[in-house]
C-alpha positions in Angstrom: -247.2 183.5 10.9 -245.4 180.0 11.0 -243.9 178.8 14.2 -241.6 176.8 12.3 -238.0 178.4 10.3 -238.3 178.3 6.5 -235.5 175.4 5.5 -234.1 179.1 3.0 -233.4 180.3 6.6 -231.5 177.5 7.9 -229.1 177.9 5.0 -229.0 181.7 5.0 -227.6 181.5 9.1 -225.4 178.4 8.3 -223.9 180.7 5.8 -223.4 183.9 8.4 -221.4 182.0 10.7 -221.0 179.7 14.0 -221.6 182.8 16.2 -224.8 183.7 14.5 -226.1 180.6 14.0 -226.2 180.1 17.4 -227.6 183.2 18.1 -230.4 182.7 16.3 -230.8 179.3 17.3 -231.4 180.8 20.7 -233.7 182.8 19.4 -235.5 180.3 17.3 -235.6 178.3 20.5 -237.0 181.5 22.2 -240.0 181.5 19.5 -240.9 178.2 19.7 -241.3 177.7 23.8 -242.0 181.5 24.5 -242.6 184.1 21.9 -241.8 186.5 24.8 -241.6 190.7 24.9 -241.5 192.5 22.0 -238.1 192.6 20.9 -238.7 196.5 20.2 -238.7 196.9 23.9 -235.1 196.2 23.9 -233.3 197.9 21.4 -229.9 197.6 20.8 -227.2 198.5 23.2 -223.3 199.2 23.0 -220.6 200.7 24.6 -220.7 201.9 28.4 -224.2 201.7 28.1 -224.0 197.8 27.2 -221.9 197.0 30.1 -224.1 199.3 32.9 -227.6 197.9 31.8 -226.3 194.0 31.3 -224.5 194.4 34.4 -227.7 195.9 36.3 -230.0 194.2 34.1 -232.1 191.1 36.4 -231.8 187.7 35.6 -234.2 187.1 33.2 -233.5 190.1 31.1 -230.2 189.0 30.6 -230.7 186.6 28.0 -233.1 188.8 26.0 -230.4 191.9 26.4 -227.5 188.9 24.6 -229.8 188.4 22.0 -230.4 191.8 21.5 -227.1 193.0 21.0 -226.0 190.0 19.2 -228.5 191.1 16.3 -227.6 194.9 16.4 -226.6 196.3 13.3 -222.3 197.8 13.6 -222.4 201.1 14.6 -220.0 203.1 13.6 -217.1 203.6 15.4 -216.7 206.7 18.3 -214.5 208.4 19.5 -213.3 207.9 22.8 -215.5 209.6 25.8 -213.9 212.7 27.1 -212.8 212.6 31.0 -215.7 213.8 32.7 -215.9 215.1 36.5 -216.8 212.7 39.4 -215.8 209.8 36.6 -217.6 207.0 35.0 -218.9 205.0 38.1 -216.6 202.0 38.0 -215.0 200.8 40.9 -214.6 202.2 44.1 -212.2 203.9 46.7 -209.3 201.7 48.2 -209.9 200.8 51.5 -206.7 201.4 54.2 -205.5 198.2 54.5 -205.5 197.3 50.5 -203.4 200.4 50.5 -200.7 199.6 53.1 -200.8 196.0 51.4 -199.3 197.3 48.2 -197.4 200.1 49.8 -194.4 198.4 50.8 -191.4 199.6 49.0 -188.4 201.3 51.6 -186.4 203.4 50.1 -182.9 204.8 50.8 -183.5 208.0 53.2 -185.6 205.5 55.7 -189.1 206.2 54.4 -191.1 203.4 54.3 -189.7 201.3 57.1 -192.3 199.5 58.6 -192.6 199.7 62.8 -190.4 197.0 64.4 -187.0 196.2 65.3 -184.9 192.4 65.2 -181.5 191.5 66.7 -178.5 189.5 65.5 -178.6 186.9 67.7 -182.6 186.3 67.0 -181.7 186.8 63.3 -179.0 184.2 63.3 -182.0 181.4 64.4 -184.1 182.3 61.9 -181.7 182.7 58.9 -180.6 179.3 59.6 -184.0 178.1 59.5 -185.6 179.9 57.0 -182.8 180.8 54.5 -179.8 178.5 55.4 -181.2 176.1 52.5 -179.8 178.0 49.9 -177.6 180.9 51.2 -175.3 178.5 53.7 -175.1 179.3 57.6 -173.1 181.8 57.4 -174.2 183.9 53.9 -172.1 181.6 51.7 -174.1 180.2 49.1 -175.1 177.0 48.9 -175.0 175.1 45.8 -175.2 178.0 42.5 -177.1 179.8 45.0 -176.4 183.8 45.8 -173.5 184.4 48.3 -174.5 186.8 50.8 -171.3 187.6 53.1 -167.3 188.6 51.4 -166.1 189.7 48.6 -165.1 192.5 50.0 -162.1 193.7 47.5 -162.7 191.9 44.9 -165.2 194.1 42.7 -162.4 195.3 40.7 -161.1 191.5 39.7 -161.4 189.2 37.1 -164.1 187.5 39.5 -166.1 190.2 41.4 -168.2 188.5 44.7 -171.3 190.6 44.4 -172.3 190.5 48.0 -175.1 192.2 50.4 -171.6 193.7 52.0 -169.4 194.3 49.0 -172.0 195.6 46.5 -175.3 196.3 47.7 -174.9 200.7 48.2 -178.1 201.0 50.0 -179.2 199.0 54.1 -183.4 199.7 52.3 -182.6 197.2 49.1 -181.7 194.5 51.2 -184.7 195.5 53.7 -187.2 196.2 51.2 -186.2 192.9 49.2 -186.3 190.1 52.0 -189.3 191.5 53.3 -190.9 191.7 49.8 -189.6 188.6 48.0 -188.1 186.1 50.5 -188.0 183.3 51.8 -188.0 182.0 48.0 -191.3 180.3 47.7 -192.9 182.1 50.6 -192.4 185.7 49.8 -193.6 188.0 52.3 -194.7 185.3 54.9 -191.8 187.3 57.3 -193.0 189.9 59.6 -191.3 193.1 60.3 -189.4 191.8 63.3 -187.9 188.9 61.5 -187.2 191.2 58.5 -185.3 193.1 60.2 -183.2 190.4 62.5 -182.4 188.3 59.3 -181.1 192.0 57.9 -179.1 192.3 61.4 -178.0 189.0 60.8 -177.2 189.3 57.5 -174.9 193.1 58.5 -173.1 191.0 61.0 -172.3 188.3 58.8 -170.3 191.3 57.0 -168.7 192.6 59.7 -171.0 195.7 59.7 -172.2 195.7 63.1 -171.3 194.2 66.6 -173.1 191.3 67.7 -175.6 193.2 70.0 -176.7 195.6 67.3 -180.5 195.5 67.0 -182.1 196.5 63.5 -185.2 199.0 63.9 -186.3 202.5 62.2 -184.1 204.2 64.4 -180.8 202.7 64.0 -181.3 202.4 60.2 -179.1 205.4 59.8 -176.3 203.8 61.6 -175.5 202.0 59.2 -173.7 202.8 56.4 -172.9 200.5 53.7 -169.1 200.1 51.9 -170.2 200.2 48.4 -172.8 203.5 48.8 -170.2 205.6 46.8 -169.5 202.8 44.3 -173.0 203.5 42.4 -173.3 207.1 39.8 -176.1 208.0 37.3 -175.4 206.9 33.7 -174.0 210.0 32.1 -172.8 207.9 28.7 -175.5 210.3 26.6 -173.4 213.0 27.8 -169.8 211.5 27.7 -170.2 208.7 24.9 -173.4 208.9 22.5 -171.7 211.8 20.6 -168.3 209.3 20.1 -170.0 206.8 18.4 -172.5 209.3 16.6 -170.4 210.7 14.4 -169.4 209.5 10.3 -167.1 206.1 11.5 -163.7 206.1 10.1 -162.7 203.5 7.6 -159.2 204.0 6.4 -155.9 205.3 7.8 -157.6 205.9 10.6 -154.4 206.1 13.2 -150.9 207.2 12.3 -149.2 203.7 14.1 -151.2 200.8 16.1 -149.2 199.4 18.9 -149.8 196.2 20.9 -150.7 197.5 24.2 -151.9 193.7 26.1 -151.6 190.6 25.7 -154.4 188.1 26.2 -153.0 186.1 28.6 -155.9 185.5 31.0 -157.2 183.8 28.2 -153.7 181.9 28.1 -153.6 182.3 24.5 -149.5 184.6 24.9 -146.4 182.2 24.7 -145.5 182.6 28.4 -141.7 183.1 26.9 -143.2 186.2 24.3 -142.1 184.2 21.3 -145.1 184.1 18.7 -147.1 180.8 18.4 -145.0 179.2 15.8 -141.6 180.4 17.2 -142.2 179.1 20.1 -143.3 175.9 18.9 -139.9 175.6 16.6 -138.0 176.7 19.7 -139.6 173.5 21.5 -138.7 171.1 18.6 -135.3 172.1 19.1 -135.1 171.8 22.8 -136.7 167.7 22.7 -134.0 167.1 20.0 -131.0 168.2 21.4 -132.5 166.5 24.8 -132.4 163.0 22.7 -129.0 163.6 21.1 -127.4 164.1 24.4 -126.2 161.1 26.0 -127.2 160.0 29.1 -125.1 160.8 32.3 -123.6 157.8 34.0 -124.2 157.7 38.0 -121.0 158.6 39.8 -120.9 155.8 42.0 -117.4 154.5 41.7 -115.6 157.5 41.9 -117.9 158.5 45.3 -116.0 155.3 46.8 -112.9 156.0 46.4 -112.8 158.2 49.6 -113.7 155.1 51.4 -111.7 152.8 50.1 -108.2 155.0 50.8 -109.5 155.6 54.3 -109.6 151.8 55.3 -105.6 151.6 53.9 -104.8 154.2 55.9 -105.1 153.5 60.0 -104.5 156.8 60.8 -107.0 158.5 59.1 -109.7 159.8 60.9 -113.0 158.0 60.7 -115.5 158.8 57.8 -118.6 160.5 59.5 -121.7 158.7 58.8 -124.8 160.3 56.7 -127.0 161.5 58.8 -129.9 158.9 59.7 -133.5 159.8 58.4 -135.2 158.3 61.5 -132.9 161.0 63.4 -134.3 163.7 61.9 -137.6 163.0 61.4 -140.1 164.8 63.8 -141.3 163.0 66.7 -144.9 162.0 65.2 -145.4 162.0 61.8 -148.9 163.7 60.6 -152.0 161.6 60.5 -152.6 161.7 56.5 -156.0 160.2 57.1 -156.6 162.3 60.0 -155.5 165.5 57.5 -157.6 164.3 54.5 -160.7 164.3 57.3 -159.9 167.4 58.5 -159.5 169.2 54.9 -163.3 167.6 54.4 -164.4 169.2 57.2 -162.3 172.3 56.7 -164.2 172.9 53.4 -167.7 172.2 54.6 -167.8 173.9 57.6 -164.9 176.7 57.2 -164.3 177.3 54.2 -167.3 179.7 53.7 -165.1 182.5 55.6 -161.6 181.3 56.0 -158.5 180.3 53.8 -155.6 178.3 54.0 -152.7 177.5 51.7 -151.2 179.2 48.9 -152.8 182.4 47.8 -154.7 182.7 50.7 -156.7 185.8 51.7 -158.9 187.7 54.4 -162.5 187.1 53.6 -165.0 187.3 56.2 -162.0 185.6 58.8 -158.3 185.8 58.6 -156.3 183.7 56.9 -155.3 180.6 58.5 -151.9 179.9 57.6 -149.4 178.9 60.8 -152.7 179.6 63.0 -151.4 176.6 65.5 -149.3 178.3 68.4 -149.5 181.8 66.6 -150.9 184.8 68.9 -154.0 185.4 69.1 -155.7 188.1 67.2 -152.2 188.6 65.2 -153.5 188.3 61.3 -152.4 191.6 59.8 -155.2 193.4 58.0 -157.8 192.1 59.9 -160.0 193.7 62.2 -160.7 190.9 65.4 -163.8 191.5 68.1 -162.9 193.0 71.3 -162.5 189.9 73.3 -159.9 188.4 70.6 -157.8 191.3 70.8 -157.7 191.8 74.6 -156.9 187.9 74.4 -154.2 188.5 72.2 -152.8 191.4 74.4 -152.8 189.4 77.2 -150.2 187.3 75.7 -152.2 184.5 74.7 -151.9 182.5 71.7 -153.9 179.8 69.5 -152.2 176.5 71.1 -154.0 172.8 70.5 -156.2 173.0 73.7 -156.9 176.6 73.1 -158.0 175.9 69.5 -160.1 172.9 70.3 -162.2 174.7 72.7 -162.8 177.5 70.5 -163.6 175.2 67.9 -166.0 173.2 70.3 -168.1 176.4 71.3 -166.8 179.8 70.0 -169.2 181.9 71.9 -168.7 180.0 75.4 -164.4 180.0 74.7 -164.7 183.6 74.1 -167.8 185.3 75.5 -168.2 188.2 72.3 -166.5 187.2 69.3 -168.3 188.0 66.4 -167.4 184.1 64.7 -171.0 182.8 63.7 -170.5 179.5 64.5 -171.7 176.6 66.1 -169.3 174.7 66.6 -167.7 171.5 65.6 -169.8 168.4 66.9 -167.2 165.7 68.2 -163.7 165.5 69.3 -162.7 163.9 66.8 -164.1 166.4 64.5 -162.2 169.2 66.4 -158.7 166.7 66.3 -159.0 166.7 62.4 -159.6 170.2 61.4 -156.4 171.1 63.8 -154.5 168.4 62.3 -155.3 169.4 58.9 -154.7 173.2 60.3 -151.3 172.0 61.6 -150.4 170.9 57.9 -150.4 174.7 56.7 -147.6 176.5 58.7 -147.1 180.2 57.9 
C-alpha cells in the first residue's frame, strides 16, 4: 500500500469540509511519521462514554481517541439516560466552607444572621469612609446617587423619597444587601461587624434607634421598621384579571361622563377655569382696555397744598415730619455677603436634614425657621434627644453663642444628641450659617 494520498483524495476531503480536512490531515500526518495502533483498537466513542474515557484516557491516547471520533459514522439519536441511583459520577460533594460562601441570604424572621454585632458610633466612621462617596455623610445622596435617610411622609406624594427608613419594610433587606452587594465595587469585602455598625448607622440616621444602640443577632428584633405594614401580596388575579377579561365595551358604554380632575400638576387648567381659548380672549381684552386707559398723573400739587396754607397761617401747629428711614432701620443691617456664604454652606453641609424658608418641613431635623433666640427643643412635630429636651425644659433657648457652639461641636455642646454631625470647621463658617439662619425668622 502507498504511503502517499491519491491527489482523487485530496479533492474528495477538500470537498467534505474545513473540519474534516483537517482531520484527516492529522491522520495523513499520523500515516506518514507513525503508522501507529490499529485503528480497530479504538472504535468509536460517544456520549457519557466519550467524555469518561477521553477525560481518563493518558496522554498519548488522546490524540488517537480525537481522531477516532472525528471519523465515527452519526449515530442515531437517544434518548435521554434515565436517573439512576448513586448518579453518574460527575462532580463531587460541597465542602463546608463553599457552602457557607454561597449561603448568605438573611431573611426577615432573623435566620441567617451571621455571628457579630456593630455600634452607631463605630458605624458612623466607617460609613463615612466607605460609603460617604456616594450616599453623603449623613444618608443623603450624593450626586443621582440613592438617598438613604427621610422621606418619611412623603410616599403618598407626587415625589415619594424611597428611603432605608421610609420604604424599606424589612431590618434583613438592608442587612442582607450591604453585606452582599456593597461597598459598590467591592461587594462583600465588609465583615459581619462592620455590616452590622454601617446598618446601626444607617437606623440612626433615621431616627430608629438611640445613639448607643448596638446592631447584633439579638437585638435584631428590636427593631421594627415604619413601612413593614406598607407591603401586601399582589392579589390583582383575584380583584382585577376578571375586569379586564371580559368582552370590552365599545359604545354607549356610560349613561353621562363627568369631568372629575383637572390636570393641573401638569399645568395644562386655566388657573381662572376658563377653557384655553376663553381665557386667552379674556387676556386680549384685559391688555387693551389697559392701553386705552390713560395714564394717572402723580398727585404732587395737590399733596402741597397742606403745606403751603400752614406757612400763611402762624398759628397753626407745625406739620410733623415723615418719619426718617435711618430712624427706623435696625441697628446693623444684615451682611448680604455674609448671608449668601452662609446659604452655601447651609446647602452643603445642612441641607441633607434640615429646611428653611417657605414651605419648609421636618425631615430628618426640624425645620429651621426663627431658630435664632427660639427655645430649645420647641419645633412642633418633632421628636428631639433626651439632652435637647431637658435643655429646652430648663429654660434654655438657641441664642448666637449657644448656636455657634453647637454648631462648632454638636456632641461636646450637648453630650447625647442624636445630630450626626461634625461640625462646622471655622468661625467664620459658624458666623455665616447663623447669619444666613438669622435671615429666616419664623
Amino acid at each position: 500500500m502507498s504511503r502517499f494520498p491519491e491527489p482523487l483524495t485530496l479533492f474528495g476531503l477538500a470537498a467534505a469540509g474545513t473540519g474534516a480536512l483537517l482531520g484527516s490531515a492529522l491522520l495523513v500526518a499520523n500515516a506518514l511519521h507513525d503508522p501507529g495502533p490499529d485503528p480497530a483498537e479504538f472504535p468509536p466513542l460517544s456520549g457519557a462514554a466519550w467524555a469518561q474515557d477521553a477525560a481518563g484516557a493518558p496522554a498519548e491516547r488522546q490524540e488517537d481517541v480525537a481522531s477516532a471520533d472525528m471519523t465515527a459514522s452519526p449515530l442515531p439519536a437517544e434518548n435521554p439516560a434515565p436517573s439512576r441511583e448513586g448518579g453518574y459520577g460527575l462532580g463531587r460533594e460541597a465542602l463546608p466552607e463553599e457552602i457557607a460562601a454561597w449561603d448568605i441570604d438573611v431573611r426577615p424572621d432573623g435566620q441567617g444572621l451571621p455571628p457579630g454585632s456593630g455600634d452607631v458610633m463605630t458605624g458612623e466612621a466607617l460609613f463615612v469612609e466607605r460609603c460617604a462617596t456616594c450616599h453623603g455623610d449623613f444618608g443623603e445622596g450624593a450626586g443621582r446617587w440613592p438617598q438613604l435617610a427621610g422621606g418619611f411622609g412623603t410616599l403618598d406624594s407626587e415625589d415619594p423619597v424611597k428611603t432605608v427608613g421610609s420604604f424599606w419594610p424589612y431590618l434583613s433587606t438592608a442587612i442582607d444587601y450591604i453585606h452582599r452587594a456593597m461597598p459598590f465595587g467591592d461587594a462583600q469585602s465588609l465583615t459581619a461587624d462592620e455590616t452590622y455598625a454601617i446598618t446601626a448607622y444607617i437606623l440612626y440616621l433615621n431616627d430608629l434607634v438611640d445613639e448607643d444602640f448596638a446592631l447584633s443577632p439579638e437585638t435584631f428584633a428590636s427593631v421594627r421598621m415604619p413601612n413593614a405594614e406598607g407591603f401586601f401580596d399582589d392579589d390583582r388575579d383575584v380583584t382585577e384579571l376578571a375586569l379586564f377579561s371580559g368582552e370590552p365595551c365599545m359604545e354607549a358604554c356610560k349613561d353621562s361622563v363627568e369631568i372629575t380632575m383637572r390636570a393641573t400638576v401638569l399645568d395644562v387648567t386655566p388657573d381662572d377655569g376658563l377653557a384655553p381659548a376663553e381665557a386667552t380672549a379674556g387676556g386680549a381684552e384685559a391688555s387693551a382696555a389697559a392701553e386705552a386707559a390713560p395714564a394717572t398723573e402723580p398727585a404732587t400739587e395737590p399733596a402741597a397744598e397742606p403745606a403751603a396754607e400752614a406757612a400763611a397761617d402762624p398759628a397753626a401747629e407745625p406739620v410733623a415730619e415723615p418719619p426718617s428711614v435711618e430712624a427706623d432701620a435696625p441697628a446693623s443691617a444684615p451682611d448680604m455677603a455674609l448671608v449668601a456664604a452662609g446659604e452655601q454652606l447651609f446647602r452643603r453641609r445642612c441641607a441633607s436634614c434640615h429646611e428653611v424658608g417657605e414651605g419648609a418641613r421636618t425631615r430628618t431635623g426640624p425645620v429651621l425657621n426663627g431658630v435664632v433666640g427660639r427655645p430649645i427643643a420647641s419645633a412642633e412635630g418633632f421628636g428631639y434627644s433626651r439632652v435637647l429636651e431637658d435643655a429646652g425644659a430648663a429654660g434654655r433657648v438657641w441664642s448666637v453663642e449657644e448656636l455657634a457652639a453647637y454648631l462648632a461641636d454638636p456632641r461636646g455642646a450637648m453630650p447625647g444628641t442624636r445630630m450626626a454631625f461634625q461640625g462646622l470647621r471655622s468661625e467664620e463658617e459658624i458666623a455665616a450659617v447663623i447669619a444666613f439662619l438669622q435671615s429666616h425668622p419664623e
